[in-house]
N, C-alpha and C positions, 0 to 999 in steps of 0.2 A: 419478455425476457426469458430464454432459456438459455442452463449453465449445465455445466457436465460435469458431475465430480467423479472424479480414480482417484480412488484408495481402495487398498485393500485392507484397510477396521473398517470390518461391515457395522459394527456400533458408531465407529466415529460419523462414519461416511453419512448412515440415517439418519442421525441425532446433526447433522449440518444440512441435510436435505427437510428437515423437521420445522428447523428454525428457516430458515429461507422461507417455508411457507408462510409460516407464522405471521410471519416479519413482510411478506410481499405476496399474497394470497394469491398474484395474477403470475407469478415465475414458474417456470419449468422446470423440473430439478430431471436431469436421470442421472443413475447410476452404475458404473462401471469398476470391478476390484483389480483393474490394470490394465497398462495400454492397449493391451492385443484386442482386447475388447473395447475397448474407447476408438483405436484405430478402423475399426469396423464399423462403428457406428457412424461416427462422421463421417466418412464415407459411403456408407448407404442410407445417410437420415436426409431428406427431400428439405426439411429445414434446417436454417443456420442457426449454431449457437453462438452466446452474447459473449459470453466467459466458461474455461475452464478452471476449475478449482481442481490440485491435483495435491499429493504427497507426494514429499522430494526423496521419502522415504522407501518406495515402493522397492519390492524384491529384482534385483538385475540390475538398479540405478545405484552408483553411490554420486555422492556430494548435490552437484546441480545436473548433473546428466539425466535428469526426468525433463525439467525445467527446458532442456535443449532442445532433448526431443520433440517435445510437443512444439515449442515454436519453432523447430524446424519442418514439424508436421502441418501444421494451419498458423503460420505466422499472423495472418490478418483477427485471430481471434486472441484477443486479452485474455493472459494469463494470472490467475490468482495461486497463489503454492500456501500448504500449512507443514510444518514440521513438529513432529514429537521431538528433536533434539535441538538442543541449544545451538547458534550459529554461531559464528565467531562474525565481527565487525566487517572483515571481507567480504563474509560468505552471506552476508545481507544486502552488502552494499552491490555485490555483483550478481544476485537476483532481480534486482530492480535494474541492473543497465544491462540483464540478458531479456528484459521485457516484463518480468513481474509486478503487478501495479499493486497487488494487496502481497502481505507476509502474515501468517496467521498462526502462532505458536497452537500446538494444542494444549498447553497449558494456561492457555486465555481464558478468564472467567466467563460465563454468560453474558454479561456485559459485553465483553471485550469483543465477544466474537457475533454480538449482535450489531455492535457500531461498526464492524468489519463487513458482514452482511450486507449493512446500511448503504455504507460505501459502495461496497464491490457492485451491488446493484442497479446504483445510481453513475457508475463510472468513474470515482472518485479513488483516489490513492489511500492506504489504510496501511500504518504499520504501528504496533502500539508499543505506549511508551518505551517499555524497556528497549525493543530495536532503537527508536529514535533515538535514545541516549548513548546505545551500544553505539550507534552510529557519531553520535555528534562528539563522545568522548575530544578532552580537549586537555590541553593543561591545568590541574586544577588553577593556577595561580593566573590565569589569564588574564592579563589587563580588560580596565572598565570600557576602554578604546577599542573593542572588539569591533565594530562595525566601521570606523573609520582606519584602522587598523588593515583590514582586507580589504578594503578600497570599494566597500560598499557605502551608499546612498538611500539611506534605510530611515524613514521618520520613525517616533516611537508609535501612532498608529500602525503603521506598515510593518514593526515586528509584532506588533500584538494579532496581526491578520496573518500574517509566518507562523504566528505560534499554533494560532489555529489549524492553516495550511498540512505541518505534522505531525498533529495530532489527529487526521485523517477527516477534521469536520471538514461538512460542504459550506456553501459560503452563505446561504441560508439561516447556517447555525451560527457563524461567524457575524453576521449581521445583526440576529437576534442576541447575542451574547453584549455584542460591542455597542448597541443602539445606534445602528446607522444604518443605511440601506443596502439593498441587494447589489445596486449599481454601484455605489461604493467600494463596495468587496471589493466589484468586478475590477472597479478602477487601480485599486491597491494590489490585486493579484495581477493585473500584466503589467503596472510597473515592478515587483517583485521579478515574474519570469525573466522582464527585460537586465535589471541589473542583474539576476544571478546567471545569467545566456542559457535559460532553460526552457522547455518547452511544454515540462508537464509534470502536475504536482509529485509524481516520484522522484522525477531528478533534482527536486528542489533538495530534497532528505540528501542524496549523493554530494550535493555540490556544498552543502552546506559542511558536511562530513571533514569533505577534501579542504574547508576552510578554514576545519578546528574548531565552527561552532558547535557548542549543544545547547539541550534544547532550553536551560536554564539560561542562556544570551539573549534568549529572544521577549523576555521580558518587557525590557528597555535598550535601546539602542546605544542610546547614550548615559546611562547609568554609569 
C-alpha cells in the first residue's frame, strides 16, 4: 500500500503519515505540501500509488477544485480529501460523486480518523457520522414507512448491514457485530447495491441522501 498525502499543515500532514504507520506498519506514506510537488512525483515515481489523501484546502484551490484536479490528474487512483472547514450537505455529497471514497474532517478525533485510516487502507468508503447525517438530513417528521415509502425492499437485517455500510465499517466488523457471517454480509450488501442501483459503498451515502433518509432510518426498516 502506498498513499500520498498534499497538504500543506506540515503538523497535520505528519501526525496522519504517523498514524497510518501505526495503524498499518506495511504502507507507504510520502509527503508533498502541494500539487506542484505531488504532480512531480507521480510522474517521476517508477511505483504506483494506492490512494491520495489530499486537502481541499490547499492555497490556489477554493471549494472542490483540488479534488478535480488530482482526478483529473490520475483518475485511476482513489481519492481520499480532509477539510479543516465545515461542508455544507452539497459539498459532501458532490465530493463522493466527483470520486472521493473517504471525507475526513480534521476535526475528527483519533478515533475517528483511525477508523478512516482503517477504511481508506483497506478500500472501504469512510465518512463520519456527522457527514452521514449532514447527508441523510430528512424531514424530522418522517413517516415510520420510510423504506416502503421510496420504493425500497429493505429486511430489518439488510438496514441494520446499511447502517453499518455508513458508518464506514467493513463487512468483517459488520459480521462480527451482527453474529452472522462474512458471506452473509457479502449477501446483504449486493442485494443493498442492487436495490439502491449503486455500485459502491459511497454512493450508497449519495442515494440514500437524495431519498431523504438518515442515518437514524436505518434502524429498522419497518419501524
Amino acid at each position: 500500500m502506498r498513499i500520498l498525502l498534499v497538504d500543506d499543515h506540515t503538523m497535520f500532514r505528519a501526525g496522519l503519515a504517523m498514524q497510518v504507520k501505526l495503524l498499518r506498519p506495511g504502507a507507504v506514506t510520502l509527503e508533498c505540501e502541494g500539487p506542484a510537488q505531488a504532480r512531480k512525483l507521480l510522474q517521476e515515481s517508477t511505483l504506483p500509488f494506492d490512494v491520495i489523501v489530499l486537502d481541499l484546502g490547499m492555497p490556489g484551490f477554493k471549494g472542490l477544485e483540488a479534488l478535480a484536479y488530482f482526478r483529473g490528474l490520475c483518475p485511476e487512483i482513489p481519492c481520499a480529501v480532509v477539510s479543516g472547514q465545515e461542508l455544507s450537505s452539497d459539498e459532501v455529497g458532490e465530493c463522493v460523486e466527483k470520486g472521493a471514497f473517504c471525507f475526513i474532517p480534521k476535526s475528527a478525533d483519533a478515533a475517528q480518523v483511525a477508523q478512516a485510516i482503517d477504511c481508506m487502507v483497506t478500500g472501504n468508503a469512510w465518512l463520519p457520522a456527522s457527514a452521514v447525517s449532514v447527508l441523510g438530513k430528512g424531514p424530522s417528521g418522517r413517516p415510520p414507512s420510510v423504506w416502503s415509502q421510496a420504493g425500497l425492499h429493505i429486511t430489518p437485517r439488510q438496514a441494520e448491514v446499511l447502517r453499518g455500510l455508513v458508518q464506514g465499517k467493513s463487512n468483517k466488523v459488520i459480521a462480527r457485530e451482527l453474529g452472522i457471517s462474512d458471506g452473509t454480509v457479502k449477501t446483504h450488501v449486493d442485494h443493498i447495491f442492487e436495490v439502491l442501483e449503486v455500485d459502491s459503498r459511497s454512493k450508497v451515502v449519495i442515494r440514500l441522501a437524495r431519498l431523504g433518509i438518515r442515518i437514524q432510518d436505518l434502524v429498522d426498516p419497518g419501524a
